[in-house]
N, C-alpha and C positions, 0 to 999 in steps of 0.2 A: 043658164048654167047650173049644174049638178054642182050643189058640195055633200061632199062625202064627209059627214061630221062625225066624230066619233060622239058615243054617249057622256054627258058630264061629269067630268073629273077635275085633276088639280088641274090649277087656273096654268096653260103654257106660256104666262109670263112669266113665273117664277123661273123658269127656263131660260127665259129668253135676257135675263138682266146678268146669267150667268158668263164671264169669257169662259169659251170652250179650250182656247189654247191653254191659258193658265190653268184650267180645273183637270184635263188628260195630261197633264208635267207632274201633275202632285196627285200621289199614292190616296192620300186623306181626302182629297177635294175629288180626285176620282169618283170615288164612291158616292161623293154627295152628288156631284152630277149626274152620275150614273143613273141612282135611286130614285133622285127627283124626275130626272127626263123617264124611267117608267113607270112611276107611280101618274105622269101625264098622259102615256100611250096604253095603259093597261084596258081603259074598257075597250078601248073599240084595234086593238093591237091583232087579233087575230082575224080580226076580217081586212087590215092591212098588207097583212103579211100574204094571204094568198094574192091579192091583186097586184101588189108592188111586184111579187114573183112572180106574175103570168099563171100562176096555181102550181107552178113547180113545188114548193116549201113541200107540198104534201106529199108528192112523189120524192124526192130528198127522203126526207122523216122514216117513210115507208120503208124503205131500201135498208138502210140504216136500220131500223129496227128488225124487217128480215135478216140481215148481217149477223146482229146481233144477239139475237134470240136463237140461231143456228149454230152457234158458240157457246152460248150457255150455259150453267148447267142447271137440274130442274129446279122450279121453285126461288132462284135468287133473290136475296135480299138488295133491292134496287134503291141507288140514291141519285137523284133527278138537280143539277146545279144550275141557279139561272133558271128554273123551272119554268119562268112567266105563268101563264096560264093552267100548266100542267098537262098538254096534253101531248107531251112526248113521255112525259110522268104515267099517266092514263093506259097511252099504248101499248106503252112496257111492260108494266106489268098486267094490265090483259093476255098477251101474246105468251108470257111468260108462267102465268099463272103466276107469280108471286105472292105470298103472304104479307110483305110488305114493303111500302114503295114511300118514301122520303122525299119531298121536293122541298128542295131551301132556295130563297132569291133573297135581293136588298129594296126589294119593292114590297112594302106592306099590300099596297093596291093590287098588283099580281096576284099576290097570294091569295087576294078576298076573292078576287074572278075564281082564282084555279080552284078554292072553297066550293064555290059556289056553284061549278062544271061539275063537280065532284059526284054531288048528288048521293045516291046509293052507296057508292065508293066510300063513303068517308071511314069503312072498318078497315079499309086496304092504305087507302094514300093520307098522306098528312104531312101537311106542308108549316113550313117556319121560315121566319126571316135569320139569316147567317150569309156570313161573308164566306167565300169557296178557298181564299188563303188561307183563314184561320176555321176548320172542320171542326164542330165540335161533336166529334165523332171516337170513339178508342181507335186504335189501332186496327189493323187487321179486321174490320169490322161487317165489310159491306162485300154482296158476289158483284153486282153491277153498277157500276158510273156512267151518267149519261149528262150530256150537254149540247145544248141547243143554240148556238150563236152565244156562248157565254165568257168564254178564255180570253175572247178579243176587249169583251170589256172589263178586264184586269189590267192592273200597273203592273205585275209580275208575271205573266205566261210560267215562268219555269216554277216558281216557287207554288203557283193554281197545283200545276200537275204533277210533282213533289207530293201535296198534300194527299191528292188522289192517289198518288199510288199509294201512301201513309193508311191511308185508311179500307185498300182493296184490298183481300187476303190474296195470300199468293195463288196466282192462275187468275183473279177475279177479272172483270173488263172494263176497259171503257169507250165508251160509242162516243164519238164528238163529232159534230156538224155544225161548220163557219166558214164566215169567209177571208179569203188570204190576200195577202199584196201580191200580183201578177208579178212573177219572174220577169217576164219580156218587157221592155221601155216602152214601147210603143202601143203595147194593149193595155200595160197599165195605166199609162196617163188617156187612152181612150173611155177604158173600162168607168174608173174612176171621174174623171167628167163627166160621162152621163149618169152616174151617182148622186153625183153633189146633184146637177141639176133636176135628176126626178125626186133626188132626199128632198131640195128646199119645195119643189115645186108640192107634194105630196102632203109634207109638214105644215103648208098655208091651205090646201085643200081640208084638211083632216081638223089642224086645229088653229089655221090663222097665225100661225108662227112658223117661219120657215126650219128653223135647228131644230127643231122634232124631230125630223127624220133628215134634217142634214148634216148630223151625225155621223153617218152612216159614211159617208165616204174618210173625213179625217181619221175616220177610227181604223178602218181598212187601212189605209196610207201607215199610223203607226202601227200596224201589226206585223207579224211574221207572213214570208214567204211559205210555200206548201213545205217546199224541201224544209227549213228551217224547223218548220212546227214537228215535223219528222224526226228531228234531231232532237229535237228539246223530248220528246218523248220517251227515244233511248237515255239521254240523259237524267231520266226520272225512275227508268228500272221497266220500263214499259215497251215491250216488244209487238212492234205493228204486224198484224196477222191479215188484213184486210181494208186497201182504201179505196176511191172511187174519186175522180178530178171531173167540177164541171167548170163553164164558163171559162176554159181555157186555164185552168189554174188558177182561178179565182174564189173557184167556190168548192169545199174538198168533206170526203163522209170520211173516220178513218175507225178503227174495229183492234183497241192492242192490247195486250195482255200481259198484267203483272208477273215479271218473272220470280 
């Protein structure tokens, strides 16, 4: 048998002693769950991410960033939320030419990988740890906001993209990429079954703890529907100009624009 080990990091029992229901109920415990479950998945997270997705994640990202970059306008000042790794941070502003590209997560370990990818880059990107409710950004500050699976693991979605528009000058964007709780009954609880069990199964492959990555489906379950996340967007001052539905509604790019 193949185990696909990720490279050593924090110990996944520190994870694993955590209850997951009580820490996604509470705002504060959120985040410590959160931080701690990527500060465990951060080295070896992006070579999960393509396999767990069949290698779609990179087509996703792709599209999404052509969207985005075709909206534009030249040169923007990009802030990258949930950054992980950086390398939707990276893409951005490559594509972009940007002068300067921000990636903030609550994973100190992230940040070191996305550091560490950086390479040459490091006069363009530059990453910090910060929480995406509380911006510590001025107002009116940034052209582009991106997000990579990151809205879903906030206690507040409306209050996340509030902040975002708080901080986008008017016209500025933002590109978001995650996945949603399926509208239809019947595909969701299909969908979501074979979550939990490729999450556990993948989580004891990778690091001998199944809630690594089985995660992944309770968190989907308490998130927003596509329609919903749509709404909450207007309701932040942000006008949807371009989205794209895969997995039957479960998995969505969406391109909106501060008004």
């Amino acid at each position: 048998m193949v185990r696909f080990k990720a490279r050593a990091g924090r110990d996944p029992k520190e994870l694993g002693v955590l209850d997951m229901d009580t820490h996604l109920k509470d705002e504060r415990l959120k985040q410590k769950y959160v931080s701690t479950m990527f500060d465990i998945l951060a080295p070896g997270y992006d070579t999960f991410t393509r396999v767990f997705s069949f290698g779609m994640d990179r087509g996703w990202k792709q599209r999404l960033i052509r969207e985005g970059a075709a909206r534009a306008g030249k040169a923007p000042l990009i802030l990258d939320l949930a950054c992980g790794t950086g390398d939707l941070c990276a893409a951005l502003a490559h594509v972009t030419q940007s002068p300067l590209a921000l990636g903030f997560d609550l994973s100190p370990k992230m940040l070191f990988e996305a550091t560490r990818r950086a390479n040459g880059n490091g006069n363009i990107l530059h990453f910090a740890v910060a929480n995406m409710l509380t911006l510590p950004m001025p107002d009116a500050s940034i052209d582009l906001v991106s997000i990579g699976y990151g809205i879903r693991n906030t206690h507040e979605p409306d209050r996340a993209l509030r902040e975002i528009a708080r901080v986008l000058r008017p016209g500025g964007l933002l590109l978001n990429l995650d996945f949603y709780r399926p509208t239809n009954a019947l595909w969701r609880e299909l969908y979501l079954g074979y979550m939990s069990v490729a999450g556990n199964a993948a989580g004891w492959l990778w690091h001998r703890e199944p809630i690594t990555y089985g995660y992944l489906a309770p968190s989907i379950r308490r998130f927003l529907t596509m329609p919903a996340f749509e709404q909450a967007l207007d309701r932040a001052g942000l006008n949807l100009e371009w989205r794209a539905s895969y997995l039957i509604g479960a998995l969505g790019l969406h391109v909106a624009r501060k008004r």
